[in-house]
C-alpha positions as semicolon CSV with decimal commas, in nm:
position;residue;x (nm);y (nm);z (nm)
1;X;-5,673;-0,982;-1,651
2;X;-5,406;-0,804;-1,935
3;X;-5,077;-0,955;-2,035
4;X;-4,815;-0,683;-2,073
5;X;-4,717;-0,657;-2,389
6;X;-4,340;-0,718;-2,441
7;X;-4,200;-0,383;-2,583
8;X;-4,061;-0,375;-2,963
9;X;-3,682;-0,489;-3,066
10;X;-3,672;-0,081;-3,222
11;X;-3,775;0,057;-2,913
12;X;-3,526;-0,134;-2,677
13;X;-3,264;-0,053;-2,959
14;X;-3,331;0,285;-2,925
15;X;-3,313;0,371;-2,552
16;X;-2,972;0,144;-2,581
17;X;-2,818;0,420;-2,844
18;X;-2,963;0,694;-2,605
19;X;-2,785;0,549;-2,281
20;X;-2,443;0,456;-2,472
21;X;-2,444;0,833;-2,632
22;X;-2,348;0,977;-2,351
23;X;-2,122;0,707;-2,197
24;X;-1,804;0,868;-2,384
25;X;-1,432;0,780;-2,164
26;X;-1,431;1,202;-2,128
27;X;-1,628;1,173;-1,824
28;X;-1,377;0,958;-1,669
29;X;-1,013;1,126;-1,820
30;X;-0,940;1,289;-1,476
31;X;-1,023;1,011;-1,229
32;X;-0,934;0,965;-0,964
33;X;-0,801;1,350;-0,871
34;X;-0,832;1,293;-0,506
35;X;-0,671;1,027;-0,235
36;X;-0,890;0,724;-0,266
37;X;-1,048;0,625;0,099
38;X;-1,043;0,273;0,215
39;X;-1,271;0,190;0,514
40;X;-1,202;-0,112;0,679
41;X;-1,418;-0,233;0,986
42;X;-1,131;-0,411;1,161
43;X;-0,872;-0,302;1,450
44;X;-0,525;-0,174;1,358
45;X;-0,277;-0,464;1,336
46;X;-0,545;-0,709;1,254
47;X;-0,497;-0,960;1,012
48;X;-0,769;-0,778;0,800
49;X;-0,624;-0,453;0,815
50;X;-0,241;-0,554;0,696
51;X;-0,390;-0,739;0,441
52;X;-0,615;-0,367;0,351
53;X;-0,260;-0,191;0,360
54;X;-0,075;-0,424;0,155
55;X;-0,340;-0,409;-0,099
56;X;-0,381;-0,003;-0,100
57;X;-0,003;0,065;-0,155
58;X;-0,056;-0,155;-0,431
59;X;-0,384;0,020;-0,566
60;X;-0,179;0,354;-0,501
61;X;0,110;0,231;-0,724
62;X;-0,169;0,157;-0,966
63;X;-0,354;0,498;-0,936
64;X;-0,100;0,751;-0,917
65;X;-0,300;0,862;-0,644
66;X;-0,238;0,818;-0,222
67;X;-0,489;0,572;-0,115
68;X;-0,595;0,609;0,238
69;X;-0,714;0,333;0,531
70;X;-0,939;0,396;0,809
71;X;-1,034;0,180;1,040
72;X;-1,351;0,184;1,186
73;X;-1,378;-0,090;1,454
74;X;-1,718;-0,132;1,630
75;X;-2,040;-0,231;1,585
76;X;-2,024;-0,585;1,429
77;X;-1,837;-0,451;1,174
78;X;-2,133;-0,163;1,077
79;X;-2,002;0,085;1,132
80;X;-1,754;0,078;0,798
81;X;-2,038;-0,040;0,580
């Protein structure tokens, strides 16, 4: 039976400076462009759900951006996920 052979420090060190070369902020400059969706697997007027509003009028202050619930009731909760 082989041991695996742990790979070198210069090795690891260089597939870290590939990964972070291309993890620039530009990617991210225009997010988010469209309404953000909020699923929520709870009945309208349910405790769960005002809490989901009250926190996506906050995340839409936040984002610039409407931020949208639907509720999707059903299924032990499922459905949403």
């Amino acid at each position: 039976m082989q041991t695996m052979k742990k790979a070198p420090a210069w090795v690891t060190a260089l597939m870290l400076m590939c990964f972070l070369a291309g993890a620039d902020a530009s990617g991210a400059a225009g997010f988010p462009e469209k309404p953000i969706k909020v699923v929520t697997p709870f009945t309208p007027g349910s405790a769960p759900d005002v809490y989901t509003r009250a926190l996506a009028s906050e995340m839409s202050k936040a984002a610039g951006v409407p931020v949208v619930v639907e509720n999707r009731p059903g299924g032990s909760s499922g459905i949403a996920a």
